[in-house]
C-alpha positions in Angstrom: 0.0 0.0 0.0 1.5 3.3 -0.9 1.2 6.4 1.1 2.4 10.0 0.7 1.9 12.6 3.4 2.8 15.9 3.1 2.1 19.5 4.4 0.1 20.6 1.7 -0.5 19.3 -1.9 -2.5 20.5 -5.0 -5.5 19.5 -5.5 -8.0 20.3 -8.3 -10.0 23.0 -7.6 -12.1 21.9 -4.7 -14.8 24.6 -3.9 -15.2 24.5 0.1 -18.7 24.6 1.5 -17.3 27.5 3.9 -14.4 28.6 1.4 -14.9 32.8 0.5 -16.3 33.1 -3.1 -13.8 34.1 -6.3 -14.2 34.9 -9.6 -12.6 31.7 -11.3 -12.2 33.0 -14.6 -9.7 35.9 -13.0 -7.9 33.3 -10.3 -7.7 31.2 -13.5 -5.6 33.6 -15.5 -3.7 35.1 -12.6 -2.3 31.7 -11.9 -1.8 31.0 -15.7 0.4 34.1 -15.8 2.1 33.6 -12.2 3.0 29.9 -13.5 4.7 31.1 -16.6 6.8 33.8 -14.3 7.9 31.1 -11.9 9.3 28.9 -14.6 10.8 31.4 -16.3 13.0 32.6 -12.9 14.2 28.9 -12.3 15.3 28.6 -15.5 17.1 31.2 -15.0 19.1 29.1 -11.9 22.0 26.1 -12.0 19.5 23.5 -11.0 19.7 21.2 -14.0 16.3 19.5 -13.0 14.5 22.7 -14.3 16.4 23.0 -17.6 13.8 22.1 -19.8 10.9 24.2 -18.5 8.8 25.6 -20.9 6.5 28.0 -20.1 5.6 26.8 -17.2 4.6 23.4 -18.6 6.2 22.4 -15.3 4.2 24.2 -13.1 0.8 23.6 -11.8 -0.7 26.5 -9.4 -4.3 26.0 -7.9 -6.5 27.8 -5.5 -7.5 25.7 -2.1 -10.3 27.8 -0.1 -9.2 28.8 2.9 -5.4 28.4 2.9 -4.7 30.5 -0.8 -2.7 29.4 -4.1 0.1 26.8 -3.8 2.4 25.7 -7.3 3.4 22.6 -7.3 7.0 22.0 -9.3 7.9 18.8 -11.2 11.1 18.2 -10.9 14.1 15.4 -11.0 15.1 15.1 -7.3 14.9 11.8 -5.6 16.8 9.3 -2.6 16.8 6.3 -3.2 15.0 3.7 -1.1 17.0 -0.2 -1.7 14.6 -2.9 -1.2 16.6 -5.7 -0.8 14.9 -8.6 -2.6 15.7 -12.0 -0.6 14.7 -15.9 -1.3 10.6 -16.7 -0.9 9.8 -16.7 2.7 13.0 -14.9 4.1 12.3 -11.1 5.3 13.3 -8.2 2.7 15.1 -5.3 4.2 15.1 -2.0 3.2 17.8 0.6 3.3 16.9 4.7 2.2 20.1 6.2 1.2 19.9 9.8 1.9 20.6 12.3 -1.1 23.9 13.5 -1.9 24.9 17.1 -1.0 24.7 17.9 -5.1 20.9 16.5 -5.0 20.1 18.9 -2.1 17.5 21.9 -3.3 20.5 24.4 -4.8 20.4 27.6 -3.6 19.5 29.1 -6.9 16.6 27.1 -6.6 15.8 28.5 -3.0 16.5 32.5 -4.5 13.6 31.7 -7.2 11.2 30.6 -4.7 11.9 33.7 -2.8 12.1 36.1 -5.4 8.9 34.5 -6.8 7.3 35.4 -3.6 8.5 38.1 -2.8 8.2 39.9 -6.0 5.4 38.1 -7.9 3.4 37.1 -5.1 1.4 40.1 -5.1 0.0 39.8 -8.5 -2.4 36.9 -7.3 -5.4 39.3 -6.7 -8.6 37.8 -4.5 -6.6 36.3 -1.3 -7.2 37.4 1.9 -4.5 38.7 4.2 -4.8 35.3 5.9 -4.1 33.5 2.8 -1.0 31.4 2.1 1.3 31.3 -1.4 3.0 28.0 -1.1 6.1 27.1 -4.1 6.8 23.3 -3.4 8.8 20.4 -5.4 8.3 17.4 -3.3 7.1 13.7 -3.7 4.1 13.9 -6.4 1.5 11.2 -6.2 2.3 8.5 -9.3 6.1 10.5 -9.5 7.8 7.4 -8.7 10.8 6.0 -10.4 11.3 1.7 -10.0 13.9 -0.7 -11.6 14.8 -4.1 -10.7 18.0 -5.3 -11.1 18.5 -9.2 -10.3 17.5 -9.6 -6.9 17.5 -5.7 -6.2 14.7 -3.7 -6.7 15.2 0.0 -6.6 12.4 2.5 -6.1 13.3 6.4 -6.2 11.2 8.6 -4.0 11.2 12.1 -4.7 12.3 14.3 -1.6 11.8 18.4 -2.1 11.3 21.5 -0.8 8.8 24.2 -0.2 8.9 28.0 0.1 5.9 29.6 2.1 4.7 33.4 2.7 1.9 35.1 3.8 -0.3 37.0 1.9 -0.2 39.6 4.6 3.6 40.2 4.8 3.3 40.9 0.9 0.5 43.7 1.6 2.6 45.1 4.5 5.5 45.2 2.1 3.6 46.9 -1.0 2.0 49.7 2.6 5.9 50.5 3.2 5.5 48.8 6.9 8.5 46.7 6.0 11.2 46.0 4.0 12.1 43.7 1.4 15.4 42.2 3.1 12.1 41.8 6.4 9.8 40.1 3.8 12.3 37.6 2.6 12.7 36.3 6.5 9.1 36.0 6.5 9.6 33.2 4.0 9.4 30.0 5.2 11.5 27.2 3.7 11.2 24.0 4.6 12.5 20.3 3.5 9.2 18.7 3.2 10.4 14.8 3.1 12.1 16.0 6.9 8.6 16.9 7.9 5.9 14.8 7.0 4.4 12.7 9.7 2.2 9.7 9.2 -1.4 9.3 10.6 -2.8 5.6 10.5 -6.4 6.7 10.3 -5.6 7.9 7.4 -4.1 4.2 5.9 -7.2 3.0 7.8 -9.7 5.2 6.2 -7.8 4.0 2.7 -8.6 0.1 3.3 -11.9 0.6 4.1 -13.0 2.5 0.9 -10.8 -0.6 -0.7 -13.1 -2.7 1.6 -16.1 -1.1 0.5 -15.6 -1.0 -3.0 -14.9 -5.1 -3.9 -16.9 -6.8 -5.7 -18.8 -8.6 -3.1 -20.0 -5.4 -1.3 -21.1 -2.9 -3.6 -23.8 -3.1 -6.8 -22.2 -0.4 -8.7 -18.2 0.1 -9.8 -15.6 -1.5 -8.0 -12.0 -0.6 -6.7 -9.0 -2.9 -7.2 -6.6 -1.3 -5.5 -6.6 0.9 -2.2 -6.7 4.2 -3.2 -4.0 6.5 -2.2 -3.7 9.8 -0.7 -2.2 12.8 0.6 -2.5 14.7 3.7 -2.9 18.5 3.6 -2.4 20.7 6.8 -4.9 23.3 7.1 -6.7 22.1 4.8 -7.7 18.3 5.0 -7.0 14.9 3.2 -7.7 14.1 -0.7 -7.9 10.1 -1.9 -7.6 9.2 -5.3 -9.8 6.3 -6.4 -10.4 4.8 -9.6 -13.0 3.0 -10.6 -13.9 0.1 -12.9 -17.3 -1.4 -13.7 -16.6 -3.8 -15.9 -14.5 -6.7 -18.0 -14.1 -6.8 -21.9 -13.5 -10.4 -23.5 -13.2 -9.3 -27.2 -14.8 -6.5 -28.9 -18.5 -6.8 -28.4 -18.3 -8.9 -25.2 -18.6 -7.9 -21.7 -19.5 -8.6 -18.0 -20.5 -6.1 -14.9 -19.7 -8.3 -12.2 -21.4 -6.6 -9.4 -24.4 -7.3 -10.8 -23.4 -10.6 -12.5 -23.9 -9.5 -16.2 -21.8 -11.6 -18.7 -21.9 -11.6 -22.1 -23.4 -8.3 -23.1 -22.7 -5.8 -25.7 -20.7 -2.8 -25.3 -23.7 -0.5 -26.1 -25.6 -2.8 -23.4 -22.9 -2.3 -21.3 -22.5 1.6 -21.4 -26.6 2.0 -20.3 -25.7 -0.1 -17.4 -23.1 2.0 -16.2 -24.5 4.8 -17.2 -27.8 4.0 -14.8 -25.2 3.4 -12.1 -23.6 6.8 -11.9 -26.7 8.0 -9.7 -26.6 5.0 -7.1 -22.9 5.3 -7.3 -23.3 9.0 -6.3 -25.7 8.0 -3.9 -23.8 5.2 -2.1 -20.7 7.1 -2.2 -21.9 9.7 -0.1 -23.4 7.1 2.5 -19.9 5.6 2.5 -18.4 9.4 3.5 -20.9 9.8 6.0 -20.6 6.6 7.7 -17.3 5.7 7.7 -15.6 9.5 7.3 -15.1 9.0 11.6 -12.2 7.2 11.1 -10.3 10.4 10.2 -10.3 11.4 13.9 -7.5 13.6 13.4 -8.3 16.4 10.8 -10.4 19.7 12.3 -13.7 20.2 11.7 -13.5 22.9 9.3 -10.5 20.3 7.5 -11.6 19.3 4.3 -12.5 15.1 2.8 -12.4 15.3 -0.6 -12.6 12.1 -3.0 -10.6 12.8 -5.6 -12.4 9.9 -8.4 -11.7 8.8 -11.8 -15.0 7.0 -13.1 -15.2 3.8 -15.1 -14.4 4.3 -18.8 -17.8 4.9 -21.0 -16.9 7.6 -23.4 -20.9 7.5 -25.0 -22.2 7.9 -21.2 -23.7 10.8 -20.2 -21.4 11.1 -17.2 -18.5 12.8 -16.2 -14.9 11.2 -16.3 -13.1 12.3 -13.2 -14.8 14.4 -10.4 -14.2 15.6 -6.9 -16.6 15.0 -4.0 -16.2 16.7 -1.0 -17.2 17.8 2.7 -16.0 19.4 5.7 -15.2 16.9 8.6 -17.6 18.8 10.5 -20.6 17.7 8.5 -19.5 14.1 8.8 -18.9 14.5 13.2 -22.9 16.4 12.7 -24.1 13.8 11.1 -22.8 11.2 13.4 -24.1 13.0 16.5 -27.6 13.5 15.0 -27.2 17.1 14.6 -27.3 16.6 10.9 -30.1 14.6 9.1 -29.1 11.8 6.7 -31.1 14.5 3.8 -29.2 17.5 4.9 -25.9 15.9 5.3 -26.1 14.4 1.6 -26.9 18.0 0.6 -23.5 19.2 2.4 -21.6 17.0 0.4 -20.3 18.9 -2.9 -20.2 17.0 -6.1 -18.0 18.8 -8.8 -17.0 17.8 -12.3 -13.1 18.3 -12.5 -12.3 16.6 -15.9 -10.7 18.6 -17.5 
């Protein structure tokens, strides 16, 4: 089972029930144009991961209500984790070997962050003075590197850095209440891979929706694998899930085996799933309710959100990936009764993030 927490990571625009409202279309373009500028100052650095940026192709910057705007950066840094493979049924050890000095965020890098901030931070109109503009390159979900070599298996973890500041600082800066060489140490910088700690609810909460979604308990799309996740501080916990409904034995023959359906054709197959998508909706929520205790440890006001890519049907009248989300404090309402099952389902936010 594979995990990744960290302090904060992108997700894809998840509108909070209590987040403050925006005008997308302008976050949208401020973002576009703050992504490009950011790629264009590391190029300007030593770091050889960030070569080939190309306006800002590299770069991914989204809005999370209530925290602000954090970019994520794709980069080539890794350690190196040595799984030592050993004979069936002896024990396989595992050795991390920390990163060389020269594979250490460069200090070119670290300037770009800061000048980034410092000097470009202010164009992202909308955020509050409580609002957070976060530059991280850290261990991307799916950015994982794996070769085998004889008995050896190798997997390369990516280990990164952020670069933090206040939105705030950046308006007491542009008010002439401080300095520039004062708004730099406002900066926070931070190795992320140093500070990540590891919740099990969290891996708890992950084998259940595995649980949930095999086969034998559900009578819509199945999971085969336990989704993973990653932790965000301040602002909650997203799982990415994929889902199947079906088999395909050659072209024009298929089975649904949650609700034991063999031999059907594709266009039979699409109206199947495609009558699913509203019990899916329906039992997914249900799921989130009842079982969403288990993440004892986020706040109230933290966010769930269910990051989903749906079964293939590309004639359905469905989406293909979406987000569905609540605040833990609907799911601790519901639970103590303060919430009816109706009003709770309502909470839950259902939004179509395909593309």
């Amino acid at each position: 089972m594979k995990f990744w927490i960290t302090q904060l990571f992108v997700v894809a625009t998840v509108i909070a029930t209590t987040g403050q409202d925006i005008d997308q279309a302008m976050m949208d373009k401020d973002l576009e144009v703050a992504e490009n500028i950011l790629a264009t100052l590391m190029k300007q650095t030593n770091s050889n991961e960030f070569y080939f940026l190309n306006r800002g192709q590299n770069v991914e910057g989204k809005y999370l209500p209530n925290f602000g705007v954090v970019f994520n950066v794709s980069g080539n840094q890794f350690q190196m984790l040595y799984l030592n493979k050993m004979d069936q049924g002896e024990e396989t050890s595992v050795e991390v070997a920390e990163m060389d000095d020269e594979d250490q965020p460069s200090s070119g890098l670290v300037e770009a962050f800061k000048d980034f901030l410092a000097d470009y931070g202010g164009m992202i109109r909308q955020l509050k003075p409580a609002d957070k503009i976060l530059v991280r390159t850290e261990n991307s979900r799916g950015n994982r590197g794996m070769a085998v070599i004889g008995n050896e298996k190798k997997i390369k973890i990516n280990k990164g850095m952020s670069a933090e500041l206040s939105k705030e600082y950046l308006e007491a800066y542009d008010a002439g209440k401080i300095s520039r060489e004062e708004l730099l140490r406002k900066i926070e910088i931070k190795e992320s891979a140093d500070e990540a700690k590891r919740e099990p609810e969290l891996e708890v909460f992950s084998s259940t929706l595995e649980r949930l979604y095999e086969i034998d308990l559900t009578d819509t799309y199945y999971m085969t694998n336990a989704p993973d996740y990653e932790r965000m501080e301040k602002f909650g916990v997203t799982y990415y899930l994929k889902f199947y409904s079906s088999t395909v034995h050659d072209d024009n023959d298929y089975s649904l085996p949650t609700v034991s359906k063999k031999h059907i054709s594709k266009a039979q197959r699409d109206q199947i799933v495609e009558d699913m998508y509203p019990l899916f909706l329906e039992e997914l929520k249900q799921n989130l309710l009842d079982y969403g205790v288990i993440l004892k440890n986020l706040d109230p006001k933290e966010m769930v959100v269910l990051h989903i890519k749906l079964t293939s049907c590309e004639d359905c009248d469905m989406p293909a990936i979406i987000d569905v989300s609540t605040t833990k404090s609907v799911i601790e309402d519901y639970r103590n009764g303060s919430l009816s099952k109706e009003k709770a389902m309502s909470m839950i936010e259902v939004k179509d993030v395909g593309d």
